[in-house]
C-alpha positions in Angstrom: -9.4 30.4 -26.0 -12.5 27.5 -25.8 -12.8 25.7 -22.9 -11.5 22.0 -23.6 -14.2 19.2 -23.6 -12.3 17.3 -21.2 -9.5 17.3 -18.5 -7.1 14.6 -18.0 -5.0 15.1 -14.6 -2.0 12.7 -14.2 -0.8 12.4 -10.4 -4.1 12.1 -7.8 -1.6 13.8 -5.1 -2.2 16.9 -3.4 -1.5 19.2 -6.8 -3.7 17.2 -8.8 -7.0 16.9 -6.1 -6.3 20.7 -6.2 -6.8 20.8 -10.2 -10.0 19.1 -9.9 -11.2 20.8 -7.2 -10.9 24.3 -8.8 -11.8 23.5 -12.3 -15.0 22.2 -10.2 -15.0 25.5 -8.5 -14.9 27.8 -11.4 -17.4 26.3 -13.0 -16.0 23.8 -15.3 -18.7 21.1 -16.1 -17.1 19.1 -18.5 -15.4 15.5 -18.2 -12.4 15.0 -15.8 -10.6 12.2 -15.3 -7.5 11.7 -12.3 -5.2 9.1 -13.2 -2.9 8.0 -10.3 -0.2 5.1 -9.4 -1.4 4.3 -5.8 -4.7 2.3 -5.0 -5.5 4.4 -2.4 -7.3 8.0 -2.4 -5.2 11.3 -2.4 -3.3 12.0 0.9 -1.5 14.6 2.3 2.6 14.0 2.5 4.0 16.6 5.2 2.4 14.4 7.9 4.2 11.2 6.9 7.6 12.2 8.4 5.8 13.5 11.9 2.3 12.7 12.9 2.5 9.2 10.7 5.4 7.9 11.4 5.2 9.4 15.3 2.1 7.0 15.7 0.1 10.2 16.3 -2.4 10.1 13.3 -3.5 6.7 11.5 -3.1 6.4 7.6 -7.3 8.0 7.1 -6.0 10.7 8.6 -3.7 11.7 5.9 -6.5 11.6 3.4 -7.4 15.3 1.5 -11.0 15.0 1.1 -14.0 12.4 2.4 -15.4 10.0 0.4 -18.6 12.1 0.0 -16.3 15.0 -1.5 -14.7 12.9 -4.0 -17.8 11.9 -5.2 -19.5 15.5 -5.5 -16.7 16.3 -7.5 -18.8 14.3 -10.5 -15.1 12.8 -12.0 -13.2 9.9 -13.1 -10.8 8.6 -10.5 -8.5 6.2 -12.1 -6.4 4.5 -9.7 -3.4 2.3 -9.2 -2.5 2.8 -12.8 0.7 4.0 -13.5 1.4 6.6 -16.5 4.3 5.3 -18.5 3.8 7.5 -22.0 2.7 10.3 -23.3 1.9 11.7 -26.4 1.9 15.7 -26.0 0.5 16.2 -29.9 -2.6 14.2 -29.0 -2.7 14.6 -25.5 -2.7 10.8 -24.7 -1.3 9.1 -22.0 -0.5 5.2 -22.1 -0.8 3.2 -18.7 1.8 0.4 -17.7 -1.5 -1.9 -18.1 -1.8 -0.7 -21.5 -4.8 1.6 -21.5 -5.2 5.1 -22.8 -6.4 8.3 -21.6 -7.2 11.4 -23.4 -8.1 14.9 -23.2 -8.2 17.9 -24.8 -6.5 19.6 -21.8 -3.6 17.3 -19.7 -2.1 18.5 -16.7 0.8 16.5 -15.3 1.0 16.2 -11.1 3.3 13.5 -11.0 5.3 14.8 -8.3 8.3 13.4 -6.9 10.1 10.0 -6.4 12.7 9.6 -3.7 16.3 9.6 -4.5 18.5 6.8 -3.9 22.5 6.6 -3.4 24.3 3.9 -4.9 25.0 1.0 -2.2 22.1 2.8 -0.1 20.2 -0.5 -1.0 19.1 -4.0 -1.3 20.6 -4.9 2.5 17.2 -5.5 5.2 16.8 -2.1 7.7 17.3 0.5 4.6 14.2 2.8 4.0 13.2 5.9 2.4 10.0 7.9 2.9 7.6 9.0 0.4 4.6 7.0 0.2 2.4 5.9 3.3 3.5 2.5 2.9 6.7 3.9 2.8 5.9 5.1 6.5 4.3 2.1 7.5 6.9 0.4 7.0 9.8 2.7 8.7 7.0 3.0 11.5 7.3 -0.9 12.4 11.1 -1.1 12.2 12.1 2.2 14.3 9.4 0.4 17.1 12.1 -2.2 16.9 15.2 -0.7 16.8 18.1 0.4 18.3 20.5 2.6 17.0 19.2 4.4 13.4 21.0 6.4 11.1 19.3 9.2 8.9 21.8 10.0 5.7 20.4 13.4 4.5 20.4 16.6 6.4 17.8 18.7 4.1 13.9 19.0 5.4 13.1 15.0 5.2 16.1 13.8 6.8 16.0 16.5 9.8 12.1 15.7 10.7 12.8 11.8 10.1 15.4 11.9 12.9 13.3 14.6 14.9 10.4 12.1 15.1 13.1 9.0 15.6 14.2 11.1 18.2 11.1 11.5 20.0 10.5 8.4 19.7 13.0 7.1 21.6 15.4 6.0 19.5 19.2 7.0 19.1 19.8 8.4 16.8 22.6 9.8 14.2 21.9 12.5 11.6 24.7 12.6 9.0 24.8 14.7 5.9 27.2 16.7 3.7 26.3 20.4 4.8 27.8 22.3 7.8 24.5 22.0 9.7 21.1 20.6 9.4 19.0 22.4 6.5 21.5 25.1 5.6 20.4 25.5 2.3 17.0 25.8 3.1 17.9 28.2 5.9 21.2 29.7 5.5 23.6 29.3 8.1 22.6 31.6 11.0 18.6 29.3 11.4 20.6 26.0 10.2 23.0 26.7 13.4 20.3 26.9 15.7 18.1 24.0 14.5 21.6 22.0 14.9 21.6 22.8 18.2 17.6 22.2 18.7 19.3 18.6 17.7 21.8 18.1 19.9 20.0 19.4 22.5 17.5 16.5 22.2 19.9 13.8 21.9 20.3 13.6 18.3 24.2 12.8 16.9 25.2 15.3 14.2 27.8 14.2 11.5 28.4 17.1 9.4 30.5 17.4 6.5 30.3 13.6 6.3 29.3 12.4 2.4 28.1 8.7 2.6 30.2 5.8 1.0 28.2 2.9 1.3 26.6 0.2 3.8 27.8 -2.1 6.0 26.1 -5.6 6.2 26.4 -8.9 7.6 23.4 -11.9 6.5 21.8 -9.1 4.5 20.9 -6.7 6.5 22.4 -3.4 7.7 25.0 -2.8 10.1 25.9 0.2 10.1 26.7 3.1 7.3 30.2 4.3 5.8 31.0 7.9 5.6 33.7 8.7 3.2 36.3 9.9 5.3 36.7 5.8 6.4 34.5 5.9 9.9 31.9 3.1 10.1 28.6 4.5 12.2 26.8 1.4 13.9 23.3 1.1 12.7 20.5 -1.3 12.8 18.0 0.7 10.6 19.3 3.2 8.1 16.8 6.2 6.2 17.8 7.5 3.5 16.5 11.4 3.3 19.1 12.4 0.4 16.5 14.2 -1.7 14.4 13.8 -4.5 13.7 13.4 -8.3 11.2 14.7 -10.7 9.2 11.8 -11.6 9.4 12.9 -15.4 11.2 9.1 -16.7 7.9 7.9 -18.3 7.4 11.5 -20.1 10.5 10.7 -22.4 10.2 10.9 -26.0 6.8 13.0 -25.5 7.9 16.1 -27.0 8.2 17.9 -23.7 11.4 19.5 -22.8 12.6 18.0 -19.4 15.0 19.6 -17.0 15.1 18.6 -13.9 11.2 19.1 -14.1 9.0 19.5 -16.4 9.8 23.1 -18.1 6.8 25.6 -18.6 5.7 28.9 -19.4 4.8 31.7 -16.8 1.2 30.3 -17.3 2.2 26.7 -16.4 2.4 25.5 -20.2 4.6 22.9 -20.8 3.0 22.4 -24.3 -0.2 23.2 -26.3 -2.4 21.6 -24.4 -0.4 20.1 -21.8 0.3 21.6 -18.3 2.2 20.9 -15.4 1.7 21.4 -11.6 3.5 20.8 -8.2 6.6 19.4 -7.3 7.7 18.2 -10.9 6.9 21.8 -12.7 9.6 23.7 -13.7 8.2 27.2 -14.5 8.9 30.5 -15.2 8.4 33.1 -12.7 8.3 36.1 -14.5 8.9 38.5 -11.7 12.3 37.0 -10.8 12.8 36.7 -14.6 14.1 32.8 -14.5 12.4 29.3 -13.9 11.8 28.1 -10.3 11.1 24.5 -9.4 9.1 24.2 -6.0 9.2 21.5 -3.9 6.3 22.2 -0.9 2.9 21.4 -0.2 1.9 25.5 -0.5 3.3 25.0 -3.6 1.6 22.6 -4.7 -2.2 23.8 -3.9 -1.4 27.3 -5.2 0.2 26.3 -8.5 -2.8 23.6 -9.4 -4.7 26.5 -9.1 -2.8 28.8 -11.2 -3.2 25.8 -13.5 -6.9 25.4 -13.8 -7.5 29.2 -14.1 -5.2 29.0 -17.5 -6.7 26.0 -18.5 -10.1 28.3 -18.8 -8.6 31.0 -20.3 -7.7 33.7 -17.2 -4.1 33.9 -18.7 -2.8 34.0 -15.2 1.1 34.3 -14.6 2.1 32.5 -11.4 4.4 34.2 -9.4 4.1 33.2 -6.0 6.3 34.2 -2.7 8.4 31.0 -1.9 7.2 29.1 0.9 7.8 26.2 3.4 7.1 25.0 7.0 8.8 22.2 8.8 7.9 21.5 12.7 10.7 19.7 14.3 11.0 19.0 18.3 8.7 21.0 19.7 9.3 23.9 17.0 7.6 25.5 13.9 9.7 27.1 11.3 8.7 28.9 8.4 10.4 30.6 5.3 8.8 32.9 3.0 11.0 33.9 -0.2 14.5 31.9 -1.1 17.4 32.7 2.1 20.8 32.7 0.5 23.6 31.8 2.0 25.4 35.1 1.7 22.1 36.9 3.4 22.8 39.8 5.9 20.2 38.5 8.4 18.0 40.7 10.9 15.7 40.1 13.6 13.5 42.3 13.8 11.0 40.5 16.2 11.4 38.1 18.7 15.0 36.8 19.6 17.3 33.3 19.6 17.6 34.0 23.5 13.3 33.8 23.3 13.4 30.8 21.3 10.9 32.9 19.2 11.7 35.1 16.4 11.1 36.8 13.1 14.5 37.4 10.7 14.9 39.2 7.4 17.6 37.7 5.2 18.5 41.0 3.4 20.3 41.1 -0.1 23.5 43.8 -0.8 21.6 46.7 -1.9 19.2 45.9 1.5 16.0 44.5 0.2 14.4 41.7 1.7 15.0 38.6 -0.1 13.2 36.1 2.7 11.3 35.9 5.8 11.6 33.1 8.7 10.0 32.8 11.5 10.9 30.7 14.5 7.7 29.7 16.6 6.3 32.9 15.3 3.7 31.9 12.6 1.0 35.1 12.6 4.5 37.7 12.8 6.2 35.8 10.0 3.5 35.8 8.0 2.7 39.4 8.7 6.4 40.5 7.4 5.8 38.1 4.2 4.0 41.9 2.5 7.7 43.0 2.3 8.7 40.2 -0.4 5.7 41.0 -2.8 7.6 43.7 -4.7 10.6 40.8 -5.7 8.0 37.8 -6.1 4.6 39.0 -6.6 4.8 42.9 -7.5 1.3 42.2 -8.8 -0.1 40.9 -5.3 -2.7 42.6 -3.7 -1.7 42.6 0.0 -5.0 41.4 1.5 -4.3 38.9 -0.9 -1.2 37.6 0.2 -1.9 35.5 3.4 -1.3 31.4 3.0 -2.2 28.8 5.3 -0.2 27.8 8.5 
């Protein structure tokens, strides 16, 4: 395989920085270019829903790499441009203003864009978060308010009302699932961190699908849940998940599916690769595609990326993983829990408020690890997952940050 002249990175978010930085790293001398839709330079996301919006950290903060970095990396950052076309057989991409980019390599970093229910909208007081004028803006309003209602109950939606929470605020967490983050936990953890909730003063309405607003002179009153109650709300977030931001790659030639679909080697084309949150890849030791939505995610798979892109012919297999710190507590999951798990603790207990717990499949074989306030043990018990992820892993290998 040659080395391609040049590098076009769409998405200046964490994944893409990451490309850049290790095509830097290896080596790679040729032209780079990192097109991206916000004016700003690359930031971190995980700290919008805490630190950010908390009033803990200011915006510079957030940001992945000083000025003096960027510029050592010797490439082209192209901001405040949005993609809105590409062209897979000639690797170009078109920009809303009309430009086009071109490489002989294109990696697409696009990430995410926040999901929006129908009639979760267009009244004053209604927010999502993704962007840190996104939290900016939340920020000012929860300062204000009274009584705020988070509708989702997956990772976003439990740290925004954690942080409302603290804050001060009251505040109502409703959501469709049985508890907080149940699918991202399975019931056992998802139990506890419901109680973590309550605990603190935060209203839980489970099993409680979302109909619609309630408004009066255009801004929010309150939310309807489906089963007719009316919750009483001055500011509403809505946490209820996210979407691939693939709409400006249709009609390129790429197959799309929920993600942008790719090889083991992160190859959504000849050519063309795909990285972080909107990569759906192949992970060849579970034998099906995977689509990861986490900030580990997102470093390690740019990285797999840019070592294909010069020709290592590296499969990326990684071992699952997510954090999410929520009133006063770390949690971390290695591996995917299901909700049918036998679950163990094998360090630590619920009594402690400190554990380790192996969610174990039929036949007995770990299938995830999570630790409660127990980061260095979790982490530790993360070797018994690399036979079902990463059977190729070397375990000195296998440690990842936090």
């Amino acid at each position: 395989m040659n080395t391609p002249s040049g590098v076009l990175v769409v998405g200046a978010g964490a994944a893409g920085l990451a490309v850049v930085e290790t095509l830097r790293r290896k080596g790679y001398r040729e032209r780079i270019t990192l097109l991206g839709e916000e004016t700003g330079a690359p930031y971190d996301r995980p700290p919008l829903s805490k630190q950010v919006l908390a009033g803990a950290w200011e915006a510079e903060r957030t940001h992945l790499r000083t000025r003096d970095v960027l510029d050592s990396l010797d490439a082209e950052f192209v901001l405040g441009e949005r993609a809105s076309a590409l062209d897979a057989a000639t690797r170009t991409v078109r920009t809303a203003s009309g430009a086009e980019l071109g490489a002989e390599a294109v990696v697409l970093a696009t990430g995410l864009r926040a999901r929006r229910l129908p009639g979760l909208s267009g009244a004053a007081g209604v927010h999502v978060l993704r962007t840190l004028d996104d939290a900016a803006g939340l920020r000012r309003e929860l300062l204000e308010a009274q009584r705020v209602v988070v509708v989702g109950d997956g990772v976003l939606g439990s740290e925004i009302a954690a942080t409302a929470r603290l804050m001060g605020t009251d505040v109502t967490l409703a959501g469709p699932q049985a508890a907080p983050m149940q699918a991202q936990l399975g019931p056992a953890a998802a139990e506890l961190l419901a109680a973590l909730h309550t605990g603190h003063g935060v209203r839980l309405r489970t099993h409680a699908p979302v109909d619609g607003l309630a408004t009066a002179g255009g801004r929010v009153t309150g939310v309807r849940l489906a089963g007719g109650d009316t919750i009483p709300a001055d500011l509403v977030v809505s946490a209820v998940g996210s979407t691939p931001a693939t709409d400006w790659l249709a009609g390129s030639g790429l197959v799309l599916d929920d993600g942008v679909v790719c090889d083991s080697r992160c190859r959504a084309a000849d050519g063309v690769y795909a990285a972080g949150d909107v990569a759906r890849f192949h992970h060849e030791a579970l034998g099906r595609s995977l689509r990861l939505e986490n900030r580990t995610n997102a470093t390690e798979h740019a990285m797999s990326v840019a070592a294909n892109i010069l020709g290592e012919d590296r499969p990326y297999s990684p071992v699952p993983y997510f954090w999410t710190d929520q009133l006063g507590v770390k949690i971390q999951v290695y591996g995917l829990p299901t909700q049918a798990a036998t679950v163990q603790i094998v360090e630590g207990g619920t009594e402690q408020g400190r554990f380790v717990a192996l969610h174990l499949d039929d036949d007995g074989s770990p299938v995830a690890v999570l630790g409660w306030n127990m980061p260095k043990q979790a982490r530790l018990h993360r070797r018994l997952l690399l036979d079902r992820y990463a059977p190729a892993a070397r375990p000195e290998s296998a440690a990842v940050p936090r």
